[in-house]
C-alpha positions as CSV (number, residue, x, y, z in Angstrom):
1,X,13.1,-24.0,-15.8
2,X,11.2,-22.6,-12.5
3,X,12.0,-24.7,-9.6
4,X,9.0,-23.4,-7.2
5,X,5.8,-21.5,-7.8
6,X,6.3,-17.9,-8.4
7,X,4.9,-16.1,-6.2
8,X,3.2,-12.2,-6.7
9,X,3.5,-9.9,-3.5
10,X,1.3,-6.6,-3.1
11,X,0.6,-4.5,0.1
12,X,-1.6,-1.5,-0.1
13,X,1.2,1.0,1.1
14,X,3.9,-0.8,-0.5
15,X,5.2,1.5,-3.4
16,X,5.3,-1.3,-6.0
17,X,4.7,-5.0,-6.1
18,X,7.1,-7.8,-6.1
19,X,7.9,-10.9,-7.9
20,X,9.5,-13.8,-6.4
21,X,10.8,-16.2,-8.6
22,X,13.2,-19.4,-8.6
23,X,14.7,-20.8,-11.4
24,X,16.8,-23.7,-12.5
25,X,20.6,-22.8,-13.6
26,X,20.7,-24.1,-16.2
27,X,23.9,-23.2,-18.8
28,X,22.8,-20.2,-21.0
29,X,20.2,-19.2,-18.6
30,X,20.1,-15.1,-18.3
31,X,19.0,-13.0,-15.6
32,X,20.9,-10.1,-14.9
33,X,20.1,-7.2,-12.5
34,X,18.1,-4.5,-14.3
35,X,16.2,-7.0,-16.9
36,X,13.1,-7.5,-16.9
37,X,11.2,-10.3,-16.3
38,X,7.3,-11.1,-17.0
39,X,5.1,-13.9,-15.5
40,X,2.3,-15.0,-17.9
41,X,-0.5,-17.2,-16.7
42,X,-3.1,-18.7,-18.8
43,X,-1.7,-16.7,-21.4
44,X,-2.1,-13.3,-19.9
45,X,0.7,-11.6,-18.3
46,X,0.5,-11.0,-14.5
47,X,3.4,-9.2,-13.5
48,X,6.4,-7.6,-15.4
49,X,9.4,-5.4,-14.0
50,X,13.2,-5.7,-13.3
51,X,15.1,-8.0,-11.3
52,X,16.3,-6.3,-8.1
53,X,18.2,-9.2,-6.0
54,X,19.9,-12.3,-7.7
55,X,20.8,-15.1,-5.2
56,X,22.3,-18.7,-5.9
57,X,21.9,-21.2,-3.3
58,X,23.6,-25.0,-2.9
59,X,20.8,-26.5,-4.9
60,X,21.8,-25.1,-8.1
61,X,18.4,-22.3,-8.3
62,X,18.8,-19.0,-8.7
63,X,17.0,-16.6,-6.4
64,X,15.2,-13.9,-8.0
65,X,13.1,-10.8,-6.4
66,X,11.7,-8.1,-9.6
67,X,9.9,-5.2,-8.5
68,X,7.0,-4.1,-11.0
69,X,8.1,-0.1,-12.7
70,X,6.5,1.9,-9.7
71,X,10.0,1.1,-7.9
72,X,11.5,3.8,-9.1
73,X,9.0,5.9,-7.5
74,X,11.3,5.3,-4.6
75,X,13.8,8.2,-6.2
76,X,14.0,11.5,-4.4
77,X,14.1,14.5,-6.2
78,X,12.5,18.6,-6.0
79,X,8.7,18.7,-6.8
80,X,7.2,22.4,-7.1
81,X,3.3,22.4,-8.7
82,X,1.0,25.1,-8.9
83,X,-2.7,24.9,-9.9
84,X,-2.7,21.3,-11.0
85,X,-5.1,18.4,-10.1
86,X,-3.3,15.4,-8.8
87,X,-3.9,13.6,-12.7
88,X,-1.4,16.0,-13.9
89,X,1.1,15.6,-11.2
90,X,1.1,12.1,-11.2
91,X,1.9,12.4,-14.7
92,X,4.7,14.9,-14.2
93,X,6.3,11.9,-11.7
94,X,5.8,9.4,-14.2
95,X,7.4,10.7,-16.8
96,X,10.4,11.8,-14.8
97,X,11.3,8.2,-14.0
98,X,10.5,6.8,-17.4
99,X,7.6,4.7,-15.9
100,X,5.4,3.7,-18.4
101,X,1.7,5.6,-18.3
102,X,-1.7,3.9,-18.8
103,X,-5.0,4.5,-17.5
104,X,-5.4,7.7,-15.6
105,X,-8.6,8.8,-14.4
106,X,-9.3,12.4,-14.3
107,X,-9.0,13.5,-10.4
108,X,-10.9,17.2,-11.2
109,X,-10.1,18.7,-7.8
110,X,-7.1,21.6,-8.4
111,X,-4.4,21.7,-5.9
112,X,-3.0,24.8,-4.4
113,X,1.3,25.2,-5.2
114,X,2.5,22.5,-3.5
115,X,6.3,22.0,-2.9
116,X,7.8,18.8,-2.3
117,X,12.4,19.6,-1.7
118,X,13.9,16.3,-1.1
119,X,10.6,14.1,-1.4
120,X,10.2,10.5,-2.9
121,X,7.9,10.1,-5.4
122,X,5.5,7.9,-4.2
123,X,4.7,10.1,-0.8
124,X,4.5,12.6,-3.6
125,X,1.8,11.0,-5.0
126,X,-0.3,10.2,-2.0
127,X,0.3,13.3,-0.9
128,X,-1.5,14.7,-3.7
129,X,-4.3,12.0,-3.7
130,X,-4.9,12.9,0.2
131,X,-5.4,16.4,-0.9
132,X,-7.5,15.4,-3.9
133,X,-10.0,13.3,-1.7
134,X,-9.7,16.2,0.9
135,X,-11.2,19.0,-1.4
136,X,-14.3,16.8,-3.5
137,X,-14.3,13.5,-0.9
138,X,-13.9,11.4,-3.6
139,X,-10.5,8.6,-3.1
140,X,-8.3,7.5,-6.3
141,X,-5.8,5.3,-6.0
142,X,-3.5,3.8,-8.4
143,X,-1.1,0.4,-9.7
144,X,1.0,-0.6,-12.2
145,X,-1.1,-3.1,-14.6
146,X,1.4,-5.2,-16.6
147,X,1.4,-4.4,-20.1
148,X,-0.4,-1.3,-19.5
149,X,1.4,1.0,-17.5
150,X,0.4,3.3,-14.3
151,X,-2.8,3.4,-13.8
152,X,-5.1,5.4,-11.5
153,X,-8.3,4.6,-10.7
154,X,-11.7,5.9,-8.4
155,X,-12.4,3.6,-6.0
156,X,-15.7,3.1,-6.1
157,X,-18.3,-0.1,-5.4
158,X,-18.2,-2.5,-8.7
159,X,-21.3,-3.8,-9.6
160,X,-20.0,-7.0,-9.0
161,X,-17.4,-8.5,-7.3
162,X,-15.7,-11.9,-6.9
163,X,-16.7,-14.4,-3.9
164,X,-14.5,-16.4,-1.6
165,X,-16.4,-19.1,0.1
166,X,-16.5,-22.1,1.8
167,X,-16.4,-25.1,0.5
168,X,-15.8,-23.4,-3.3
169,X,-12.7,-21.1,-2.8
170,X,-12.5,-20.4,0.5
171,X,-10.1,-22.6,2.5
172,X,-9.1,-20.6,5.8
173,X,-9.9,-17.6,7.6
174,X,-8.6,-15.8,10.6
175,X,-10.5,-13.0,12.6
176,X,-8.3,-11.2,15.3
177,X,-8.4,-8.2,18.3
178,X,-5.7,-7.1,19.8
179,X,-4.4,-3.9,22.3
180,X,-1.0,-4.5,21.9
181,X,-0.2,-1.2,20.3
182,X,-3.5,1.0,21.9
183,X,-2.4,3.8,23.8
184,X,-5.2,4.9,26.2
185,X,-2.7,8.2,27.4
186,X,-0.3,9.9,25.2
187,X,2.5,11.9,26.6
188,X,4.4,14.5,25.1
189,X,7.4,16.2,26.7
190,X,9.8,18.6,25.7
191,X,12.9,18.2,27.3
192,X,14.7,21.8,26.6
193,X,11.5,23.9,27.8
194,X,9.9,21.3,30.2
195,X,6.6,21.4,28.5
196,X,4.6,18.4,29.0
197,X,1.1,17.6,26.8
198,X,-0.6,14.7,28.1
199,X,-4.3,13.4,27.0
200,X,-6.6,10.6,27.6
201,X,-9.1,8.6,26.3
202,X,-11.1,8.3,29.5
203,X,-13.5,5.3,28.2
204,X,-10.9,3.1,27.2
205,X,-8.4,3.4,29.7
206,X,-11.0,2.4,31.8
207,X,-11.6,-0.2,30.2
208,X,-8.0,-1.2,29.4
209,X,-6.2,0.3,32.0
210,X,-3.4,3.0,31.5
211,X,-1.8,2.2,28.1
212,X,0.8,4.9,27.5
213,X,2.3,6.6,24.5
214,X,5.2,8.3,25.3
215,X,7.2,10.4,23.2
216,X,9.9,13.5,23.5
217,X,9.4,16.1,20.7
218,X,12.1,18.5,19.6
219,X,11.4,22.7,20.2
220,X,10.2,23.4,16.6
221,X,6.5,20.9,17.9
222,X,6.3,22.7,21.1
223,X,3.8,25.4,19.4
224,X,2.1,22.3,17.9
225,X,2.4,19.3,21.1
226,X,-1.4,20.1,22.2
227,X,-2.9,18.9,18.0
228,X,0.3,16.0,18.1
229,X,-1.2,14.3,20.9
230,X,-4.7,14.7,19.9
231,X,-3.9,13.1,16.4
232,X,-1.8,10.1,18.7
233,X,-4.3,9.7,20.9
234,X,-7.0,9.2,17.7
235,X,-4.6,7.4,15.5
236,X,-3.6,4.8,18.3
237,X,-6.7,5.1,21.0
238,X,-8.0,1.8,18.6
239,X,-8.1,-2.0,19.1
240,X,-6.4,-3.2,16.3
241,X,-8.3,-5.8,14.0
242,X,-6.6,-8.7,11.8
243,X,-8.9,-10.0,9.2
244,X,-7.4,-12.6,6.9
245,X,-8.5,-15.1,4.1
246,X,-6.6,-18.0,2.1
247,X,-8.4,-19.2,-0.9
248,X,-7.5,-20.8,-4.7
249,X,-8.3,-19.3,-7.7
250,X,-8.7,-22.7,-9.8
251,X,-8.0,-22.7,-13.6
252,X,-8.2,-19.1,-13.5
253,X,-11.4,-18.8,-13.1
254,X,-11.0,-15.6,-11.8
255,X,-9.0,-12.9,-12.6
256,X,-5.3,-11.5,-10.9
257,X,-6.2,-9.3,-7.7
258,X,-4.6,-6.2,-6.6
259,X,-4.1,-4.4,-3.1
260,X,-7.1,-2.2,-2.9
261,X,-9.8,-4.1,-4.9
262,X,-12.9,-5.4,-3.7
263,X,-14.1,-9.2,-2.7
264,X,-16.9,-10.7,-0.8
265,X,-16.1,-13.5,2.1
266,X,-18.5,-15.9,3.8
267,X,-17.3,-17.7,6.6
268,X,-19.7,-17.7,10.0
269,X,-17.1,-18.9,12.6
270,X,-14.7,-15.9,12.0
271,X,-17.8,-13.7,11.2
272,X,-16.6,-12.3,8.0
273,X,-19.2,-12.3,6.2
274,X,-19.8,-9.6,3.5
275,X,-17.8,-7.2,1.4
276,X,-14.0,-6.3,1.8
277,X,-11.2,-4.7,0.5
278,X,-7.9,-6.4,0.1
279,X,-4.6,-4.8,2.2
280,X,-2.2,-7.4,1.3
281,X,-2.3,-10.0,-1.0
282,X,0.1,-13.3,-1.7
283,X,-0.6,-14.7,-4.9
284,X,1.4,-18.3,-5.3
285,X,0.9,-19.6,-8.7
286,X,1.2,-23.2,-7.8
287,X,0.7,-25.1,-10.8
288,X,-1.0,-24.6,-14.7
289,X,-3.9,-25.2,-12.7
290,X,-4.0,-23.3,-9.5
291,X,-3.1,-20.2,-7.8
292,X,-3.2,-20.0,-4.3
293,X,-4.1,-16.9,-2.4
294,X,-3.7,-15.4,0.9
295,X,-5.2,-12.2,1.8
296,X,-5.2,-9.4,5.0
297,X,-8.8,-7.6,4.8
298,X,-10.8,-4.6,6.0
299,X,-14.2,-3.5,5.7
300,X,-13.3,-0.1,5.0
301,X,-11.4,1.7,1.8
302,X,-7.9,2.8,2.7
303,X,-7.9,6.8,2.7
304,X,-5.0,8.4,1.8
305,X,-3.1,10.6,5.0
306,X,-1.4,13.8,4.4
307,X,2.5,12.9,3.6
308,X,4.2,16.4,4.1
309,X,2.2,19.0,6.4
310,X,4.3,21.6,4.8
311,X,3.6,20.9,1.6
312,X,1.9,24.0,1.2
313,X,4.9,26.3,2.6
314,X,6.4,28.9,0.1
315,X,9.7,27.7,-0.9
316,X,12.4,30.1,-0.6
317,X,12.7,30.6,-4.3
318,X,9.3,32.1,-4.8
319,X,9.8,34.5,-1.6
């Protein structure tokens, strides 16, 4: 009944994770919008969620793309808490969307009111881990494990972690540097006042000539253009690094990754050699026997950024 090998997509600041999937159409067959659809491997389920996008093509498959629950943290709605740590909140999103709840690990820190008008749940939710880590330095992140539900979890070293290597599981690797999208300056400009913010990262643009940011603000950032261009000029004053991996998981020998989890890679040429966590992850479940992977990687944990500055603003209502 599947016509290719399904294949399991998850990116680290992608709200859910998505199933591809093509099957045969074959008379009875059913796969409407909204149903769900599970992938079990080796007898343990590896993704479940509902179909999305139904396609047919000339070959006679069907085309199917399923996004696991944490979709419908994609609806917008009002958020208002008050004196609740970020396990609670996430809790109070959940349920709102009828996602499913599983393993939720206790966050401790207790935010101040935060109010979220017209927000999307999953900014919601990173928002409130960002604040979490910001308060006790300590970084949760969270998933949707099939059969389980939401989980979230403290991201903390394991005491042991899978290997990709060569000549065992690890069959490519890419190591890359690029200053494509560094900024050396960044302007600012305010076209109604005239104000003008500019700052540079001396040391680089010496060393890679003038690469400018430019960028017109509106009048409500003129009070706040000198902090913008600081934060550009630290967010983009970076060579940008590509670390990837491809690899097979024979027989299941190991166990279905996530965005965010931890791996160790040996391969001298590329230099990446030691422990990494994944940012995206391709999981193509080629046969009974073998699941290929492919895999973007960084040294260092993702750390949750602020989502709405204003979070902490007194809405109207309580005034």
């Amino acid at each position: 009944m599947i016509a290719s090998p399904p294949k399991i997509s998850d990116q680290l600041n992608a709200v859910c994770r998505t199933l591809d999937l093509t099957l045969q159409n074959v008379p009875g067959l059913k796969s409407e919008k909204g149903q769900t659809v599970q992938l079990f491997y080796k007898g343990k389920l590896q993704f479940e969620g509902p179909i999305f996008i139904r396609g047919y093509d000339a070959s006679g498959s069907i085309n199917l793309k399923a996004y696991d629950p944490l979709i419908f943290l994609r609806n917008t709605d009002d958020y208002y808490f008050k004196n609740i740590t970020a396990t609670q909140g996430i809790k109070n999103v959940a349920q709102r969307w009828g996602i499913k709840i599983g393993s939720i690990a206790n966050t401790g820190a207790v935010l101040p009111a935060l109010y979220y008008p017209a927000s999307e749940g999953d900014r919601v939710v990173v928002d409130m881990l960002a604040r979490t880590y910001g308060l006790n330095r300590r970084r949760y992140w969270l998933r949707y494990v099939p059969g389980s539900g939401l989980t979230v979890f403290e991201r903390v070293v394991p005491s042991k972690i899978w290997a990709f290597q060569v000549g065992v599981n690890l069959t490519a690797a890419d190591y890359e540097e690029s200053i494509e999208e560094t900024a050396t300056i960044v302007k600012l400009v305010n076209r109604e006042t005239g104000k003008t913010v500019t700052r540079t990262n001396t040391a680089l643009k010496n060393k890679y000539g003038p690469l400018v940011h430019f960028e017109e603000v509106d009048k409500d950032q003129v009070n706040t253009m000198e902090r913008k261009a600081e934060n550009l000029l630290s967010s983009l004053g970076k060579v940008k690094v590509s670390q990837s991996i491809d690899g097979i998981n024979p027989d299941g020998a190991m166990p279905m990754f996530y965005s965010g989890d931890l791996i160790y890679v040996e391969e001298k040429y590329t230099g990446l050699i030691g422990a990494y966590y994944i940012e995206d992850l391709t999981q193509n479940y080629v046969s009974e026997s073998l699941v290929e992977i492919s895999a973007s990687v960084t040294k260092a944990a993702n750390i949750p950024e602020i989502q709405y500055e204003d979070a902490k603003a007194k809405p109207d209502f309580l005034k």
